[in-house]
C-alpha positions, -999 to +999 in steps of 0.1 A: +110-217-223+080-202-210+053-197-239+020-183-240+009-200-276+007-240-281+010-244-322-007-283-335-011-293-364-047-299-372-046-334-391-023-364-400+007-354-418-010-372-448-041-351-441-048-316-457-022-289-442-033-261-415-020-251-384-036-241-349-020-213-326-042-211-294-031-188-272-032-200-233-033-170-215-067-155-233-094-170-251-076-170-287-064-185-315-049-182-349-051-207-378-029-212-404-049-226-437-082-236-440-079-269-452-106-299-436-115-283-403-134-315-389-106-319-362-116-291-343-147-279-320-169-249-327-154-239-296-122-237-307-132-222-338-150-199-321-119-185-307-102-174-341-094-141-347-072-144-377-069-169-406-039-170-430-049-190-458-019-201-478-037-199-513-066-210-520-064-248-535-092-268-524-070-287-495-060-252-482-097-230-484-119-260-485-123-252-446-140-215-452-178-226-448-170-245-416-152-209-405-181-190-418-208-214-407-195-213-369-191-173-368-220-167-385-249-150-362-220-132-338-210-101-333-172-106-342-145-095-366-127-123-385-098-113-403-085-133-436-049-127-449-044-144-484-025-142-519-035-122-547-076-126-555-086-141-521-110-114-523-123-125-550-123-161-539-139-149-504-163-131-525-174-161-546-178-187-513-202-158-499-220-152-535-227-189-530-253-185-504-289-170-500-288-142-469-325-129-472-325-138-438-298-116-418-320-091-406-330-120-385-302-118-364-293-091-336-259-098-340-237-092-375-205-110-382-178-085-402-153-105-421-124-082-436-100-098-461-068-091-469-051-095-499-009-098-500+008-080-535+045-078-541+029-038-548+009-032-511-016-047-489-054-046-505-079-048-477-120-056-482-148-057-458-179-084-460-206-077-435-236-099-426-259-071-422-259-060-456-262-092-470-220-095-475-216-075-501-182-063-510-174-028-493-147-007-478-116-018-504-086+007-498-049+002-506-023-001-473+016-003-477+037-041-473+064-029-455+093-056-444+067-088-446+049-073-416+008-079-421+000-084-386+015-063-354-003-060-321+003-061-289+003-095-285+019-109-318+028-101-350+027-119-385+053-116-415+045-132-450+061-140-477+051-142-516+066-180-528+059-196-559+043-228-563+014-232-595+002-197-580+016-172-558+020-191-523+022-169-489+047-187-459+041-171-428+059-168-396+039-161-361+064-139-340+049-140-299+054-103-282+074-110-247+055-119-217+055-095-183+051-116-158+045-107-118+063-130-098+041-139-071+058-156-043+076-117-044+048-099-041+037-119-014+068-110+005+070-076+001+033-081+018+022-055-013-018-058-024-027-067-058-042-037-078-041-014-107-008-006-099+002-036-114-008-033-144+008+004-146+039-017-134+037-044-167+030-010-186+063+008-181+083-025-186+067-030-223+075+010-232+109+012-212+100+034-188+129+054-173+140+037-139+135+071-118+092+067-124+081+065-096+044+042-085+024+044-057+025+008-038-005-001-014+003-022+015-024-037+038-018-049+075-045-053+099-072-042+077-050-007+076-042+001+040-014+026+034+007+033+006+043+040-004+065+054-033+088+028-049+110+033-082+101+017-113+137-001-110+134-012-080+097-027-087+110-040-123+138-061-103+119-070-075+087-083-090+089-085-132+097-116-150+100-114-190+098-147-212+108-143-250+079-152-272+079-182-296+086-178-334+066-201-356+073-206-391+047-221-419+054-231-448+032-252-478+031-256-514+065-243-526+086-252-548+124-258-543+146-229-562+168-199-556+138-172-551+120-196-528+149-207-509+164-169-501+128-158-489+117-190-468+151-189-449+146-152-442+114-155-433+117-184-405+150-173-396+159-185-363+124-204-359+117-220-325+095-240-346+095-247-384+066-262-396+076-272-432+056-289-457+070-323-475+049-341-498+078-359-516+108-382-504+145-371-508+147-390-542+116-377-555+134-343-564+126-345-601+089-350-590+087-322-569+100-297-595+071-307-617+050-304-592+060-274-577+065-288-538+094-294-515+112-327-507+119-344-476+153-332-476+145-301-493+130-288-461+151-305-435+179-282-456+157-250-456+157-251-414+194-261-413+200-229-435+173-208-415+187-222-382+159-228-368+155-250-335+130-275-345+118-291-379+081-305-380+079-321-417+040-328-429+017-326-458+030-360-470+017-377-503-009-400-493+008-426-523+034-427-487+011-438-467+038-463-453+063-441-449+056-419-425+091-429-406+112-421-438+099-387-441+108-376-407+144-395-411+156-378-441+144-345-432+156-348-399+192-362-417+193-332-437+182-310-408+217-322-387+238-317-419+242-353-425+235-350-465+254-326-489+240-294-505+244-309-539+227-342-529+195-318-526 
């Protein structure tokens, strides 16, 4: 399958948890958790629109002042999604800084924060040109999961419990248009805006009788003709399905959890599913509010997803990295029982 997004996990699956999304086709990228950022370039980090921070224990947020450190003096947007009182916890890394000194700068970096309730959506807006002060809150509807819905992707959370409230996240990629263009050579057609009118009526179903005006070129001589939008959407157009990526950290196994993960990453191309503890650590993970090894491999055979990336092992595992992917894997393929969970 065709994809336009390349999802890596940031560390060693006994480092802390987080999740890059770059996106190939455009200089973009998503990360999920902002755990030790080291791993990656101020390029790369430079190309993050949107960070969906887990909640904020130190392994998960301890990344923020890289983020804030590499955006800071640019004329960007960054955009935060987080559990109840990230805004809070935004506001207290910001509070922990001295900005007598933005008025400096000729370029301002906006950072808006967005907080997920069971109750509604509660945005916030930190700018550097008034010293980040806290501004702009306002109240916006949760509606099915959805935080995140452009015209590229969209993002759907979900409220789990682990010590705190714990958000799981899945990354749903919008369809590609694609020209083919061995066709368009062929039908000896020039390249121009009415391409882009052509990927247009595909993504809002335009009716087949719309008609676009086709230039051809021969001999210098430029002339044009009518062809129907279903003849043009057969001839040229190419649609890939988008990836789905699920995300998952920091939950604990039980019937609430359970019921909203596998709706949530229903169906996943891939899972990414955290696993701190081996299948006959159950006991352990109850107390400590995570998943097991098996635990996860039998929330993506319930979810039916298509591929199971187990990590955010205990580092007391060090040397059994192997095991963890075996048993999840095991209880991925249905090889163990539900009541051996």
């Amino acid at each position: 399958m065709k994809s336009g997004i390349a999802p890596t996990l940031i560390n060693d699956p006994f480092g802390d948890p987080g999740l890059l999304v770059p996106f190939l086709l455009q200089k973009q990228a998503l990360l999920f958790d902002l755990g030790d950022l080291s791993a990656l370039s101020n390029g790369t980090l430079l190309k993050v629109s949107h960070a969906f921070v887990s909640h904020t224990h130190i392994d998960h947020f301890i990344g923020f002042d890289r983020m804030l450190r590499t955006h800071f003096g640019r004329n960007k947007t960054l955009t935060i999604f987080g559990p109840e009182n990230i805004i809070q916890n935004v506001k207290g890394k910001l509070a922990g800084f001295t900005w007598n000194l933005v008025e400096l700068y000729s370029e301002s970096l906006t950072i808006e924060v967005v907080e997920v309730r069971e109750e509604g959506l509660l945005k916030a807006t930190f700018r550097a040109i008034d010293r980040f002060k806290l501004c702009d809150e306002k109240q916006e509807p949760f509606e099915g999961g959805v935080i995140v819905d452009n015209a590229v992707f969209s993002v759907r959370a979900a409220i789990l419990q682990h010590r705190v409230p714990c958000l799981g996240f899945a990354l749903e990629e919008k369809p590609h248009i694609n020209i083919n263009k061995e066709k368009l050579e062929s039908m000896k057609a020039k390249p121009g805006a009415w391409l882009n009118e052509l990927k247009q009526a595909v993504s809002q179903g335009g009716q087949d009788s719309l008609m676009l005006t086709v230039p051809f070129e021969a001999s210098g001589v430029v002339t044009t003709k009518d062809i129907s939008f279903a003849q043009l959407k057969s001839d040229l157009v190419e649609i890939f399905p988008g990836q789905k990526i699920g995300y998952v950290v920091d939950s604990v196994f039980n019937d609430h959890n359970r019921k909203r993960i596998v709706k949530l990453v229903e169906s996943s191309d891939i899972f990414f599913c955290e696993s701190p503890f081996l299948a006959n650590e159950a006991e352990r993970g109850q107390a400590r509010f995570h998943l097991t090894s098996r635990q996860a491999g039998t929330l993506a055979r319930e979810a039916g997803v298509k591929q199971l990336q187990v990590f955010h092992f205990s580092s007391r595992h060090r040397s059994c990295r192997e095991q963890f992917y075996n048993e999840a894997q095991d209880a991925f393929e249905g090889k163990y029982s539900s009541t051996e969970i």
